[in-house]
C-alpha positions in Angstrom: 157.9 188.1 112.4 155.8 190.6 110.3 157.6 193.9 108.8 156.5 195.6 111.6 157.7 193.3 114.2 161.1 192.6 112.8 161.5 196.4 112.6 160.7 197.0 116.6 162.8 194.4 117.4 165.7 195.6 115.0 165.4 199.1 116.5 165.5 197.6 120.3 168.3 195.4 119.6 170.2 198.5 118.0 169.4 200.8 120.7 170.7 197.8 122.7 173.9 197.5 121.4 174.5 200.9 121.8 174.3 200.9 125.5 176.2 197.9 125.8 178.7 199.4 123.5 179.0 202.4 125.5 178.3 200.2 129.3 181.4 198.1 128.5 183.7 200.4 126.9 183.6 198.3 123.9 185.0 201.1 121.8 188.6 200.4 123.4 190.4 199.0 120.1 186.9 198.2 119.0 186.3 195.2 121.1 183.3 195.1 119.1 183.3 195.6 115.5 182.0 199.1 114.3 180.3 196.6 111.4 178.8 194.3 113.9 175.0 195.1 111.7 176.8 193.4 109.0 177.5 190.0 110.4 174.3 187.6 110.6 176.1 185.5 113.1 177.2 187.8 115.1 173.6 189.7 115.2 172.2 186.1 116.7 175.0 185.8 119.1 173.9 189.7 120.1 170.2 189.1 120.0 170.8 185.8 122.7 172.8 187.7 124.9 170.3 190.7 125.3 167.2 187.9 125.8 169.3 186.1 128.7 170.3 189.4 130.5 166.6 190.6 130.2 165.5 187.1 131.7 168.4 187.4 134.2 168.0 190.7 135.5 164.1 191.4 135.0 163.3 187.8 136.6 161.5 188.3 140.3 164.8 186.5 142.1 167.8 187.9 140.2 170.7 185.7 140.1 174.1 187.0 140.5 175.7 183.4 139.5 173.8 183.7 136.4 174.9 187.3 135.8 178.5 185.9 136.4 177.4 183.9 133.8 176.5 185.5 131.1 179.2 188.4 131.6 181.6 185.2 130.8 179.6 184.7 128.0 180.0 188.2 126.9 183.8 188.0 127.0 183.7 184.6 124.6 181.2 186.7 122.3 183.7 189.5 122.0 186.6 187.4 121.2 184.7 185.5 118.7 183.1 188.9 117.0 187.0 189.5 116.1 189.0 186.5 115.9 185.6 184.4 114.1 182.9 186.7 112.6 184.8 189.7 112.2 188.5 188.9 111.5 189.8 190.5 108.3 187.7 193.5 109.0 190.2 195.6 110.5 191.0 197.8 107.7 187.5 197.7 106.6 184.5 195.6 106.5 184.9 192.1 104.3 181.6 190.2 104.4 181.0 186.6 102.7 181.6 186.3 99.0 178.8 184.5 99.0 175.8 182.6 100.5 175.1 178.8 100.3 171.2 179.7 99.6 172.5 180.9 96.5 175.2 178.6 95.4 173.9 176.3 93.5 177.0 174.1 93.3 177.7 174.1 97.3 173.8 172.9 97.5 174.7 170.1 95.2 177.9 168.8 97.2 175.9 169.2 100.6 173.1 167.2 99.2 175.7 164.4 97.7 177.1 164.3 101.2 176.3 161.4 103.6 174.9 162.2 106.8 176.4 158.8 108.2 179.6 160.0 107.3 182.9 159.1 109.8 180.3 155.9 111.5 182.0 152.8 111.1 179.8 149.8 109.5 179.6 148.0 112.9 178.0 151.2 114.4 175.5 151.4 112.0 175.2 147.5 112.2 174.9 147.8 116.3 171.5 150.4 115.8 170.0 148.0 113.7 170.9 144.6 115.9 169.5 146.4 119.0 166.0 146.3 117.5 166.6 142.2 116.9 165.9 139.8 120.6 169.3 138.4 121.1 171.6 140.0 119.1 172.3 142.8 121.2 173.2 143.0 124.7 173.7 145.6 127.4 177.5 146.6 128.7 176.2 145.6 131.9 174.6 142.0 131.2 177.8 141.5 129.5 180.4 142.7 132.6 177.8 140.2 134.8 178.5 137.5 132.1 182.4 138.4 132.1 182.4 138.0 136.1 180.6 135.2 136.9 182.3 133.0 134.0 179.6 132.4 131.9 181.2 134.6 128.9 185.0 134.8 128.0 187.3 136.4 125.4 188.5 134.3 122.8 192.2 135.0 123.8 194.0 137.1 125.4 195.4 138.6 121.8 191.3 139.1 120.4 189.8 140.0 124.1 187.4 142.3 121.9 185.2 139.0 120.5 183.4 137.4 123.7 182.1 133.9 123.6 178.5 133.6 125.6 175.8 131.3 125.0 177.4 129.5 122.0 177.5 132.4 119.7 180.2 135.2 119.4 180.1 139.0 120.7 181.8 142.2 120.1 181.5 146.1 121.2 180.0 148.5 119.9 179.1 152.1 121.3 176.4 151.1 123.0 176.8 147.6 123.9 177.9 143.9 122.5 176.7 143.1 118.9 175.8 139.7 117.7 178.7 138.2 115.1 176.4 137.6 112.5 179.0 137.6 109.5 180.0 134.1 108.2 183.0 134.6 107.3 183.8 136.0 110.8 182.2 133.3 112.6 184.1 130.7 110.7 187.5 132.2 111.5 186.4 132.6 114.8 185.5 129.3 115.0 188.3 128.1 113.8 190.8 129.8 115.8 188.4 128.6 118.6 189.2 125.1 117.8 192.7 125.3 117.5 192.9 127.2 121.1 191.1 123.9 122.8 194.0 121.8 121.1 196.5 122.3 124.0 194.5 121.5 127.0 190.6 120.3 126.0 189.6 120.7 129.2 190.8 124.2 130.6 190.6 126.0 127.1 187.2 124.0 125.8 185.6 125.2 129.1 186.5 128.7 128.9 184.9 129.0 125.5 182.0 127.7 126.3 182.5 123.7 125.1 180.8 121.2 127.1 182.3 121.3 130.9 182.6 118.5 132.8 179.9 117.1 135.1 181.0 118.6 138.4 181.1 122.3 136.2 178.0 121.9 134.2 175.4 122.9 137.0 177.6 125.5 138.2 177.6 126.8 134.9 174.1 126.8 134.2 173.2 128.8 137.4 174.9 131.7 135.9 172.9 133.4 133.2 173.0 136.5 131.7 170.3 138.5 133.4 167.1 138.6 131.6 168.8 136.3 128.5 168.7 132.6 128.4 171.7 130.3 128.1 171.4 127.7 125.5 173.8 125.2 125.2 176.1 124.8 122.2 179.4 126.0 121.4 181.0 128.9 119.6 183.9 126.8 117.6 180.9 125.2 116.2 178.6 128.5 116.2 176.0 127.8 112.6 
């Protein structure tokens, strides 16, 4: 805005105020703050609600839902002018010691901050795997995979690391994340291993070893859609 501007607009929203102030009886144990000018926030909450009602009730089909609207929004504005923006000024206004513009030592600590900050490694792992064909894939090719028996959990103890294709899945926010760690594939693939040690044939099948003859073509007519199913299996994932 130019000086001009900002002061037309200043003097409208004032002038504003004043007949909402009056309107809604806001004087009653000052529903709204007598110091109201001296809150930034509070002057952008009262600059939004005086641009909706103008759209609301200027508009060529007036709304009455939206007017129910944004009278509930005046009520939340009101209770946050005195339990938020103006809450120890009862007795008098209290403003902000100071502003973050000009604290140089709060700039510092907000700059050494981490925007990543409170996203788990395997998050930030998952964004960068969904960019790489075929080490992500969708929650819904993998519930397909689940139902028709092409993928399983590795037991019922880990049902969070899914064997499809040969190689080993997990979740993440968006979908199922290649294992790509070593270390994690090896312990994987050794507790794979010792699970087909009880019955080769049952366990071995459901992690994705070699079936037998009469299970292999079933098997194979059962991809993933859109993915291919190579052969291979995830006790002995490289």
């Amino acid at each position: 805005m130019s000086p001009g501007e900002r002061h037309v607009a200043w003097s409208q929203l004032r002038a504003w105020v004043t007949w909402l102030h009056d309107r809604y009886e806001l004087g009653v144990e000052d529903r709204l703050p007598r110091c109201w000018p001296q809150h930034p926030g509070l002057i952008e909450e009262l600059w939004a609600l005086k641009a909706w009602r103008e759209e609301i009730y200027e508009a060529s089909q007036p709304s009455g839902q939206a007017a129910r609207y944004w009278h509930t929004e005046l009520r939340q504005v009101l209770q946050a002018a005195t339990a938020t923006y103006a809450a120890g000024c009862r007795t008098g206004h209290r403003g902000a010691r100071s502003t973050a513009a000009d604290d140089a030592r709060l700039q510092q600590r907000w700059a050494a901050a981490s925007p990543l900050a409170g996203i788990s490694a395997t998050c930030l792992n998952a964004g960068q795997q969904q960019n790489r064909p075929g080490h992500w894939l969708s929650q819904a090719a993998m519930a397909e995979a689940l139902d028709n028996g092409s993928a399983q959990p590795l037991s019922t103890a880990l049902p969070d690391h899914i064997c499809w294709a040969g190689t080993w899945w997990r979740p993440d926010a968006g979908g199922w994340t290649r294992v790509t760690e070593a270390g994690l594939v090896a312990r994987l693939s050794t507790w794979a291993a010792q699970l087909t040690e009880p019955d080769t044939h049952d366990v071995g099948r459901r992690l994705g070893r070699a079936a037998p003859e009469g299970d292999a073509g079933q098997r194979a007519e059962s991809p993933v859609p859109g993915e291919s199913t190579p052969g291979g299996s995830c006790d002995g994932q490289e």
